[in-house]
C-alpha positions as CSV (number, residue, x, y, z in Angstrom):
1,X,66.9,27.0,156.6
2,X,67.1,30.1,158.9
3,X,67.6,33.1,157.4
4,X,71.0,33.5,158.9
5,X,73.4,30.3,160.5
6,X,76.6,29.2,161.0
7,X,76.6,26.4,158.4
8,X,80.3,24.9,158.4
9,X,82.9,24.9,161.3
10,X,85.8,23.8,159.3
11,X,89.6,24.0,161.1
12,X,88.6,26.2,163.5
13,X,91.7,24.0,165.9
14,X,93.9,25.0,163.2
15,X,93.5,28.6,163.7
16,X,96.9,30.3,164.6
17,X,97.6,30.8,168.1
18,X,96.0,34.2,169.2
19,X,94.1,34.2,166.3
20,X,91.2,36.3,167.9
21,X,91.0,38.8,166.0
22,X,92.0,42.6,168.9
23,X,91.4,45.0,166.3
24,X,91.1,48.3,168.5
25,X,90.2,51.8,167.2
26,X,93.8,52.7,168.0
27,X,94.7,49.9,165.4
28,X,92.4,51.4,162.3
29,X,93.6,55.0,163.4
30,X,97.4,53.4,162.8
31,X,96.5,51.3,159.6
32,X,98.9,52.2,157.0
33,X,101.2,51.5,160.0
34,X,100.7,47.8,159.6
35,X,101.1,47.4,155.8
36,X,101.1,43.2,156.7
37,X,97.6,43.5,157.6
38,X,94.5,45.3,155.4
39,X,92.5,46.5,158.0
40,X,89.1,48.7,156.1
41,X,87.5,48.2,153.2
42,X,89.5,50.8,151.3
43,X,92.7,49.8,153.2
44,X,92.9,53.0,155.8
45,X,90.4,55.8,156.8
46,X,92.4,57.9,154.2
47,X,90.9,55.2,151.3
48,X,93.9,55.6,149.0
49,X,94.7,52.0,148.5
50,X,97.8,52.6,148.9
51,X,100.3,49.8,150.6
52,X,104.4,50.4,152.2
53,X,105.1,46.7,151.6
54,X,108.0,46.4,149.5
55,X,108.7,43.1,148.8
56,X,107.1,42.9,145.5
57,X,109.3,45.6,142.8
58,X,109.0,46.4,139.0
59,X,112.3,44.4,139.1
60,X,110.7,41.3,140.4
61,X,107.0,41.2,139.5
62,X,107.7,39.0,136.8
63,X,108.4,36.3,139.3
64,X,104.9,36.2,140.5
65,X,103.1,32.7,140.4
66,X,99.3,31.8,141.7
67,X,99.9,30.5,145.6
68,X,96.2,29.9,145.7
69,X,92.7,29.7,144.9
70,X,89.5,30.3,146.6
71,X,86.6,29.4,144.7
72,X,83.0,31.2,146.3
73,X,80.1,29.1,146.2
74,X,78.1,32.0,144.3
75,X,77.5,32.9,140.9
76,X,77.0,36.5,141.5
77,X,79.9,38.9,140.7
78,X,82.5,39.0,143.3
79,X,83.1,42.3,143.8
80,X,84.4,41.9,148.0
81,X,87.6,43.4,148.7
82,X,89.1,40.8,151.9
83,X,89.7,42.4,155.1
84,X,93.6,40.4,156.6
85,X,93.9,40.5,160.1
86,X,96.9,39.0,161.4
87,X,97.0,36.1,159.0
88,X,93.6,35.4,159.0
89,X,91.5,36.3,155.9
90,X,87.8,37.7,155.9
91,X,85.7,37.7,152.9
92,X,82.3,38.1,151.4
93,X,81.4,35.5,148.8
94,X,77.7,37.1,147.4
95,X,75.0,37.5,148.7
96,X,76.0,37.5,152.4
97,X,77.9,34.6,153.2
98,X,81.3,35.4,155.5
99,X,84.5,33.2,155.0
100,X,87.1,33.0,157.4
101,X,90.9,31.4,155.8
102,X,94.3,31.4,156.0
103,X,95.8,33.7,154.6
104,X,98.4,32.2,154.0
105,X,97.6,28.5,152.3
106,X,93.7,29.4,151.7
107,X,92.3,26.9,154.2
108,X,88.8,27.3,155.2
109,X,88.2,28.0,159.2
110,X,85.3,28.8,158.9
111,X,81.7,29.9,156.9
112,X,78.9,31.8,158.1
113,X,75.4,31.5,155.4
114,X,73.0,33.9,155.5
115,X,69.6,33.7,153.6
116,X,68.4,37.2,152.8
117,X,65.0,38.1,152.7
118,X,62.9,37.1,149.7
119,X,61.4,40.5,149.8
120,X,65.4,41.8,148.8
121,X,65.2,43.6,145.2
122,X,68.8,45.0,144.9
123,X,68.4,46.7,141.3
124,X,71.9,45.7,140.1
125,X,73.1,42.0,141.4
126,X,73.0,40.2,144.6
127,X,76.6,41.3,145.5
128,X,78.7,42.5,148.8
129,X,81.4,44.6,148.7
130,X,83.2,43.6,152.0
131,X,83.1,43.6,155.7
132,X,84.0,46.0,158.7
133,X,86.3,44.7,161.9
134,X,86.4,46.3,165.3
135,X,87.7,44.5,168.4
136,X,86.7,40.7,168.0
137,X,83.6,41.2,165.9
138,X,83.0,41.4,162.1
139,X,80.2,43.3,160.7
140,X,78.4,42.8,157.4
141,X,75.4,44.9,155.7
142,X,73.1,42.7,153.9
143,X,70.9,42.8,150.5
144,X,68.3,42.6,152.4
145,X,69.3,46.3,154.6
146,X,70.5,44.4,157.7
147,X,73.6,44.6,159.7
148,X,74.7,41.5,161.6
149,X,77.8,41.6,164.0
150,X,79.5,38.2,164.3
151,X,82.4,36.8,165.8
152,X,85.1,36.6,164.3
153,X,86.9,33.4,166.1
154,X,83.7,31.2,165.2
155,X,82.1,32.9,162.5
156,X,78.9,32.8,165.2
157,X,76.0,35.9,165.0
158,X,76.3,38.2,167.6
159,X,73.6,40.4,167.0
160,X,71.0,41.2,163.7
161,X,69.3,45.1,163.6
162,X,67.0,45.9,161.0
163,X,68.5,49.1,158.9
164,X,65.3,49.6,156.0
165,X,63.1,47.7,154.2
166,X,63.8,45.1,151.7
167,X,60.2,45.2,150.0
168,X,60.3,49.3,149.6
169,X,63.6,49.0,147.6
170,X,66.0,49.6,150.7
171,X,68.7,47.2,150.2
172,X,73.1,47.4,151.0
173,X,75.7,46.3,149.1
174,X,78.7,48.2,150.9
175,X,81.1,47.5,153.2
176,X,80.8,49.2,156.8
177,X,82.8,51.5,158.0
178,X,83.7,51.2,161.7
179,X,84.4,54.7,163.7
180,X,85.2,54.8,167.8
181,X,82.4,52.7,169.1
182,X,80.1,52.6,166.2
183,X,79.6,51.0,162.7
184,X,78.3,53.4,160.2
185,X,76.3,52.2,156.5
186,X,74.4,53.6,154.2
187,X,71.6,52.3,151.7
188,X,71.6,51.6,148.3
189,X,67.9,51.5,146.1
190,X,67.8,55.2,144.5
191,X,66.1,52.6,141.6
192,X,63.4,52.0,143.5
193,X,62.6,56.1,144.9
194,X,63.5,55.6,148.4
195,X,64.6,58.3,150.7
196,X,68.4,57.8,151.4
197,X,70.1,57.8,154.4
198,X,73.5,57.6,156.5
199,X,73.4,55.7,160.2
200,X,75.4,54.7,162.4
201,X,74.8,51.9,165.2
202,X,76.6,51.0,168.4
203,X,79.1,48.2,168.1
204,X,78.5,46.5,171.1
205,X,74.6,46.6,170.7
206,X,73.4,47.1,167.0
207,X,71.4,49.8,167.9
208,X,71.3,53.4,166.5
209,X,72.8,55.9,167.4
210,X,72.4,59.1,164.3
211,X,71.0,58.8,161.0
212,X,71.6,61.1,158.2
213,X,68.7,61.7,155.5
214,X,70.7,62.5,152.4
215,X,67.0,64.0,151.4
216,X,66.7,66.6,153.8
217,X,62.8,66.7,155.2
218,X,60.4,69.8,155.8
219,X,62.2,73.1,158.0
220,X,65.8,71.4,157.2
221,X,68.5,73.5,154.7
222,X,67.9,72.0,151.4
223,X,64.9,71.1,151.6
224,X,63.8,74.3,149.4
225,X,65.6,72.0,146.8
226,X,62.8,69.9,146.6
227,X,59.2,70.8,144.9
228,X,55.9,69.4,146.6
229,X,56.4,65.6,147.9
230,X,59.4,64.9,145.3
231,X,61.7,64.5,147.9
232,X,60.1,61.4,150.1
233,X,61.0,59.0,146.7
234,X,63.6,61.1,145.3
235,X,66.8,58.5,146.3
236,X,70.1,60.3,147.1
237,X,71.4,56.8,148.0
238,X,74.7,55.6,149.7
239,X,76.2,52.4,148.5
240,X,79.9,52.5,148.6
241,X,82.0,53.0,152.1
242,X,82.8,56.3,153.1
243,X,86.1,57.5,154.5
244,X,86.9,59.2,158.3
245,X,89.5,62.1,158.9
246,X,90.6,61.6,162.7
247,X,91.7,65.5,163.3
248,X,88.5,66.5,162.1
249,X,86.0,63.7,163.1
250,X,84.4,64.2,160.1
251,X,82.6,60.9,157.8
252,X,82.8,61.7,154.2
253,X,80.1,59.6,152.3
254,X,79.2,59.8,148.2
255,X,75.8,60.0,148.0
256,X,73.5,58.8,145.0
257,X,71.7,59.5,142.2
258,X,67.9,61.5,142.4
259,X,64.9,59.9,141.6
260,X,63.7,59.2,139.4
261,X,67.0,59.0,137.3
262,X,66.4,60.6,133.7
263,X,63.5,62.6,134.1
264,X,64.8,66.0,135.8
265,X,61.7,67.8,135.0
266,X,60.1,65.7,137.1
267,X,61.9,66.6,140.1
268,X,62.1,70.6,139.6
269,X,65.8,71.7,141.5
270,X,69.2,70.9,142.9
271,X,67.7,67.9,144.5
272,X,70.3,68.1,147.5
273,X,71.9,65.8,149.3
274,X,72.3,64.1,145.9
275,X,75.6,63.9,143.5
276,X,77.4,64.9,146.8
277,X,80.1,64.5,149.1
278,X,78.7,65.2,152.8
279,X,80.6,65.7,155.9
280,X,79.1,64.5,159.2
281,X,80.3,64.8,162.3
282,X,81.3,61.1,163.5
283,X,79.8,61.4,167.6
284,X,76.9,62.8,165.6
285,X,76.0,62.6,161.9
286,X,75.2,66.3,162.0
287,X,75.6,67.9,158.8
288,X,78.9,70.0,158.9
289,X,79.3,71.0,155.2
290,X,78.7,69.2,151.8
291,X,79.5,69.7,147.7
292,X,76.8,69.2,145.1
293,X,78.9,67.8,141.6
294,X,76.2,67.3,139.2
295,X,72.7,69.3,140.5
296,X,69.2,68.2,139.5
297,X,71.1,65.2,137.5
298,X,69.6,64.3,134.4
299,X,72.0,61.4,133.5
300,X,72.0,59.2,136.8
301,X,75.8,60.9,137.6
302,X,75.3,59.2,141.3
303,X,78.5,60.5,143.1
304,X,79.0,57.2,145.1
305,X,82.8,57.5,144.2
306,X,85.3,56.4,147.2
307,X,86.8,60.1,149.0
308,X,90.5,59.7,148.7
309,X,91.8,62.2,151.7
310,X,95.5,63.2,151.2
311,X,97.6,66.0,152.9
312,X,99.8,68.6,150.6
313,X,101.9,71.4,151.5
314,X,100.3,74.8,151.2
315,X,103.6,76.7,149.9
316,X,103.8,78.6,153.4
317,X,104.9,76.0,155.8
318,X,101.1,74.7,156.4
319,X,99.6,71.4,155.2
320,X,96.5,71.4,152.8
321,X,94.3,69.0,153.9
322,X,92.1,67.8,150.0
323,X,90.0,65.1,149.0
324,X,90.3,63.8,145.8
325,X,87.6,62.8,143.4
326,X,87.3,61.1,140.2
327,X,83.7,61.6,139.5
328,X,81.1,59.9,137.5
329,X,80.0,62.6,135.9
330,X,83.6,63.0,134.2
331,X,85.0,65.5,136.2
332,X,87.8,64.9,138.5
333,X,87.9,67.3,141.5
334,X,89.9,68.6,144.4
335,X,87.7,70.0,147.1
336,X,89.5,71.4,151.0
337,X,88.0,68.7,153.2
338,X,87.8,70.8,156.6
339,X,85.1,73.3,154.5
340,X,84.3,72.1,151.6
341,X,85.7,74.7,149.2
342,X,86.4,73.8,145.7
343,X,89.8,74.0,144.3
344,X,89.7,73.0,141.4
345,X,88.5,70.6,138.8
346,X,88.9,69.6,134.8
347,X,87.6,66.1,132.3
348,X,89.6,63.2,132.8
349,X,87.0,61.8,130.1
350,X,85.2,63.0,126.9
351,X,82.6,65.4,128.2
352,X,79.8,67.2,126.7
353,X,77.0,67.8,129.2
354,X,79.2,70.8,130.4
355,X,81.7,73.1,129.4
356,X,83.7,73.4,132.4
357,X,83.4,74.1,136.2
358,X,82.4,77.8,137.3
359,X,84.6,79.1,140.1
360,X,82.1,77.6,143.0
361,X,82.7,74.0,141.0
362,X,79.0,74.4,139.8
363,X,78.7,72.9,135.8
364,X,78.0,74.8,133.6
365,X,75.6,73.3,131.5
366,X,75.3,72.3,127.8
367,X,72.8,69.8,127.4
368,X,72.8,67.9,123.9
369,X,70.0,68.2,121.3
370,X,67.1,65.5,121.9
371,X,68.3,62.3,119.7
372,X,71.8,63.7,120.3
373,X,75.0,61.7,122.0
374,X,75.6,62.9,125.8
375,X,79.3,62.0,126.8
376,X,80.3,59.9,129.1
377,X,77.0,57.8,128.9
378,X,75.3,55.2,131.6
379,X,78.3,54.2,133.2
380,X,79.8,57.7,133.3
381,X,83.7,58.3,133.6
382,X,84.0,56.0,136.3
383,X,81.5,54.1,138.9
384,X,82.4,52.3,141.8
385,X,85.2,51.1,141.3
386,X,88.1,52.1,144.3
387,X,90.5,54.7,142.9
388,X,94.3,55.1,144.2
389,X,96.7,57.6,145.2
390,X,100.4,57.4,145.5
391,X,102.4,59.7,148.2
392,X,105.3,58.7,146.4
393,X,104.2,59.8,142.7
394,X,101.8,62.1,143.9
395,X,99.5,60.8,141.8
396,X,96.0,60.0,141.8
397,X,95.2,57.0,139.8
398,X,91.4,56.2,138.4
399,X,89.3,53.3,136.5
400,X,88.2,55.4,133.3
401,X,85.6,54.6,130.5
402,X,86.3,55.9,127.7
403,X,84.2,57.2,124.7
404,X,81.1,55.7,126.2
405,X,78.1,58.0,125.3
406,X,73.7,57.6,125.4
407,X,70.5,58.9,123.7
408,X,68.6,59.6,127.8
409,X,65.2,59.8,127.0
410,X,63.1,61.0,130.2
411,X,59.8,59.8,130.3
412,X,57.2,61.0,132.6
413,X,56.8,58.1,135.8
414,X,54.2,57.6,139.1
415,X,56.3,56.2,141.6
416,X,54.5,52.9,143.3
417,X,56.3,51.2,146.2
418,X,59.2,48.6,145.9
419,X,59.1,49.3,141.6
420,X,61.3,50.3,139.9
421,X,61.2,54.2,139.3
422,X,63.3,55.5,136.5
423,X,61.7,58.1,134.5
424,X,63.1,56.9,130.9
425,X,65.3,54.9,129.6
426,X,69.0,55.8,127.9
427,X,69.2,54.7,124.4
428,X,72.3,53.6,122.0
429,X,73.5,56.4,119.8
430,X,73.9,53.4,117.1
431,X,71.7,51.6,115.2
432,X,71.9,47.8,117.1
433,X,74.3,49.1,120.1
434,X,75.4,46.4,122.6
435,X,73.9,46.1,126.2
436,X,75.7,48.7,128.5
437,X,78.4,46.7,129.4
438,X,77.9,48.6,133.1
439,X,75.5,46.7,135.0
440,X,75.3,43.3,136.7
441,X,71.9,41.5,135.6
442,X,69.4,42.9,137.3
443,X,65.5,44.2,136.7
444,X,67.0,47.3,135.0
445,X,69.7,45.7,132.8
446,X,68.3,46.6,129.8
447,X,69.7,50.0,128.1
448,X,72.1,50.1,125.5
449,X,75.3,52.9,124.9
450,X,78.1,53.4,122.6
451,X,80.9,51.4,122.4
452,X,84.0,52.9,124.1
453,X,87.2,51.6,125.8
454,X,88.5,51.3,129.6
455,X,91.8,52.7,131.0
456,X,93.5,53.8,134.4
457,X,94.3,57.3,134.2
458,X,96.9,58.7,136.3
459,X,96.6,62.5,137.4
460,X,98.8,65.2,138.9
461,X,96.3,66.5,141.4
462,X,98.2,69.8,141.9
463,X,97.0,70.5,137.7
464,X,94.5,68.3,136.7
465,X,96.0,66.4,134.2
466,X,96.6,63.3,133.2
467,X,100.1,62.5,133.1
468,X,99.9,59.0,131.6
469,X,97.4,56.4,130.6
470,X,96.9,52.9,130.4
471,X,94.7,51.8,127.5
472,X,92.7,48.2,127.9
473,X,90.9,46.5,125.0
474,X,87.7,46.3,127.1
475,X,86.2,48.4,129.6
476,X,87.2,48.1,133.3
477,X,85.5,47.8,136.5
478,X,88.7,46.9,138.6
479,X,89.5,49.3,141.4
480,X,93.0,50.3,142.1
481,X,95.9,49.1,144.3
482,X,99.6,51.2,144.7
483,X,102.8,49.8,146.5
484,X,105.5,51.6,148.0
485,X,107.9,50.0,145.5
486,X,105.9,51.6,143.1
487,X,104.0,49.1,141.0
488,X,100.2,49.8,140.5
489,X,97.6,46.3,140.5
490,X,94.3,46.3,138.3
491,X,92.3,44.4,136.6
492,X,89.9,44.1,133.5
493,X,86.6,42.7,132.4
494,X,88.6,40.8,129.8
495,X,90.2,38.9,133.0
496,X,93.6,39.9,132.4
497,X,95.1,41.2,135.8
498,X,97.9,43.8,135.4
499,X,101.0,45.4,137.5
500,X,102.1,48.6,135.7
501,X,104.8,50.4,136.8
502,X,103.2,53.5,138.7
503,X,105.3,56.4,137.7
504,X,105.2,55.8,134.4
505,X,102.5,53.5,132.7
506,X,104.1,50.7,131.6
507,X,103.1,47.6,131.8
508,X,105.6,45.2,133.7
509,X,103.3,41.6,134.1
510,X,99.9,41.0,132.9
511,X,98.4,36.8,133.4
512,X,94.6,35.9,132.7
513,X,92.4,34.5,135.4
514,X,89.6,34.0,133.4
515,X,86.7,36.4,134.5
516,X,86.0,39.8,135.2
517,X,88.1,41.5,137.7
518,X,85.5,43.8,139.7
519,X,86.9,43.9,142.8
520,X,89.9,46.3,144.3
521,X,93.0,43.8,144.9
522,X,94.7,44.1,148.1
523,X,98.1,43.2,149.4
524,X,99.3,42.2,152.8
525,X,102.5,40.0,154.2
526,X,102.5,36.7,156.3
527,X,105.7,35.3,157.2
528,X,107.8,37.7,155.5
529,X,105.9,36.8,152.4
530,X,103.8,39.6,150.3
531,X,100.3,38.7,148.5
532,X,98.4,39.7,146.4
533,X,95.0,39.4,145.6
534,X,92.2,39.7,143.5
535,X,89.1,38.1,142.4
536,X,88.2,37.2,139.2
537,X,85.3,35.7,138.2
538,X,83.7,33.4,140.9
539,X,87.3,32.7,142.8
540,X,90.1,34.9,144.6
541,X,93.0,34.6,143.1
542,X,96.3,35.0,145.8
543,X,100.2,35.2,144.1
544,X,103.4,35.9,145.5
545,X,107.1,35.7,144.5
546,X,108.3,32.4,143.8
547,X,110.3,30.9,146.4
């Protein structure tokens, strides 16, 4: 089989009329303007997850029932969030293969397979997170670090461009991000000690046009960061989709852990770009400014989280434009996007590696006792998985794990090409703990943590604090979706899929689907019908209101 082919042509005279896909810049710059359709991986540049459709109320969301099922041909997590275009549906189903379907009944138009590279070595699962859309064409970063443009009437490649390489650890799991003309990715494999990096590629041609180092290389600011050759396998990757502010042209992007993970002494200093937010110039990827959360980390606190971008009043008649952040490392933060600046930032989690945040938003340190519990443990506070914000509570709403704490024991490692390059291990403050619940199998599925519990926390940016939270029996790795009728959509590893009432907590409908929800759901509207969806398991599950 070749490594990438159009394997099934189902429908495809079925499709709506019109169906090929126009999706202009113009059209992603005016997403939340077309709450029917869910346009980029976090729903608009802003990434809030946050939808105007209506339909769907705390009064009614009891009369959801399943509309249908789409069951992926994988047993890999499905952790894809669908892009909806007009009534057409495009998902990942893992590793790499694209579905087109109605999105309406769930028919199959079409499926595109690709065969990554037996070279891949993604540390944590074969998964995909989702696609990017611009014009006609679909784009999709592989396992295997390449991006592939297809088209998104037949599913057929357009073009293939070779982003890093599989055998050295380079591997992507994100969704692209599509700005003007180009389609910007980053890499994932800080497991294996790779040297990060942030590109962007022309739409029409798949070749490059910037790239980024998140490790910044001799005679570059930061580098001083770095002691002797640390930083050519010190990581700092980028595997979750960034966000875009239009006024500013600036790309925000989380970057990744250091390498090697637990052994800071190994790695003497800040170790800059990593644990960061950067801000790059979208014509360019020049650096404009960036925010270090947890410097020369010693707990793998990789700061991958999704930038949520929100405008506030000032209190003078101007308009604050923040970024929100619910961090791994525990913290939640609110950082002034055009510079930088921190504003503020407090736990939203049990945290004992710091005390607090000094007025710069630097931590200030209180490392534990060897043998001692460091809180919150592998998983941190929160990972991946997409957070929320509401303009219409104002609130900023987070997957949280709770009470989750680890023994890290750094060990001293030589880093060898395409191994895996950890330096230590965490351990389980209990005699017997339970495998990390955290991680998809994978070569380094294979520490143990404290057992702990997951919730969605909901917090008043303007203070910090939480102003209600929703307990779950099991820890979480759902990301978040808010309506403007104001229900909130999550999920749980248990496989019970929720809708809370957003403003307050409660809980309104709950059903089980059978498997682990680790995927943000969406919503969109066909025929004056709202869905939603989310997968669970190995299948997407798609409800509505009864008719």
């Amino acid at each position: 089989m070749t490594r990438h082919a159009l394997i099934a042509v189902l429908l495809v005279a079925l499709l709506p009329t019109g169906a090929a896909a126009q999706v202009s810049f113009e059209r992603l710059l005016r997403a939340d303007e077309e709450p029917q359709n869910w346009l980029t991986y976090s729903g608009t540049y802003s990434s809030n997850r946050h939808s105007r459709l209506d339909q769907i109320t705390p009064a009614n969301v009891d009369d959801l029932e399943l509309r249908w099922v789409f069951q992926a041909q994988s047993l890999e997590p499905f952790q894809a969030t669908p892009l909806v275009v007009d009534g057409i549906m495009y998902l990942t189903q893992a590793p790499n293969d694209v579905v087109a379907l109605d999105a309406k009944l769930g028919r199959v138009f079409w499926t595109y397979e690709y065969t990554p590279s037996r070279a891949s070595r993604p540390c944590c699962g074969s998964v995909n997170r989702g696609l990017a859309i611009l014009d006609n064409t679909l784009f999709l970063a592989t396992i295997d670090a390449n991006l592939i443009a297809l088209d998104a009437t037949t599913g057929g490649p357009l073009w293939i461009t070779d982003v890093g390489d599989p055998a050295a650890g380079y591997a992507m799991t994100l969704a692209p991000l599509v700005i003007k003309d180009k389609v910007v990715v980053g890499v994932a494999g800080g497991e294996y000690g790779i040297r990060g990096f942030i590109a962007a590629y022309d739409a029409a041609t798949g070749e490059e046009a910037w790239r980024f180092y998140t490790i910044p290389g001799p005679g570059e600011p930061g580098h001083e960061t770095w002691e002797g050759d640390d930083w050519e396998h010190g990581g700092a990757p980028a595997w979750l989709t960034g966000s875009y502010d239009p006024d500013l042209n600036l790309t925000y992007w989380g970057i990744g852990n250091p390498g090697p993970d637990w052994n800071p002494s190994q790695r003497p200093g800040d170790n800059l770009y990593s644990d960061s937010v950067v801000a790059l110039d979208a014509d360019t990827g020049e650096l404009q400014w960036y925010f270090q959360f947890t410097p020369n980390d010693p707990y793998d606190f990789d700061s991958v989280q999704i930038p949520v971008l929100i405008d506030a009043p000032d209190g003078r008649g101007g308009t604050l434009k923040l970024m929100l952040w619910g961090n791994r490392n525990g913290f939640f933060y609110v950082l002034d996007r055009e510079n930088g600046r921190f504003l503020s930032g407090r736990p939203f989690v049990d945290v004992n590696w710091a005390s607090g945040l000094d007025d710069s938003g630097r931590p200030v340190l209180t490392p534990q006792p060897p043998g001692a519990t460091t809180f919150p443990g592998v998983q941190g506070g929160t990972n991946w998985y997409s957070p929320s914000y509401s303009p219409n509570t104002g609130l900023f709403y987070v997957s949280a794990w709770e009470s989750y704490g680890a023994v890290f024991q750094p060990q001293e490692q030589e880093y060898r090409e395409g191994r895996i390059f950890l330096g230590g291990r965490p351990a389980s403050p209990i005699p017997g703990g339970a495998n990390v619940p955290g991680l998809q199998r994978g070569p380094v599925n294979n520490w143990t943590e404290a057992a702990g519990s997951g919730a969605v926390v909901a917090i008043d940016p303007r203070t910090g604090e939480a102003k209600w939270k929703f307990e779950m029996t099991d820890v979480t790795s759902s990301g978040i979706l808010t309506t403007a009728s104001d229900l909130l959509f999550t999920g749980g590893r248990e496989g019970y899929f929720h809708a809370l009432n957003a403003a307050t907590g409660d809980l309104l409908w709950k059903t089980t689907l059978g498997g682990m929800i680790a995927n943000g759901p969406i919503t969109y509207q066909v025929d004056d019908t709202q869905f939603v969806a989310v997968a669970s398991g190995h299948s997407l599950f798609v409800f509505a209101l009864r008719h």
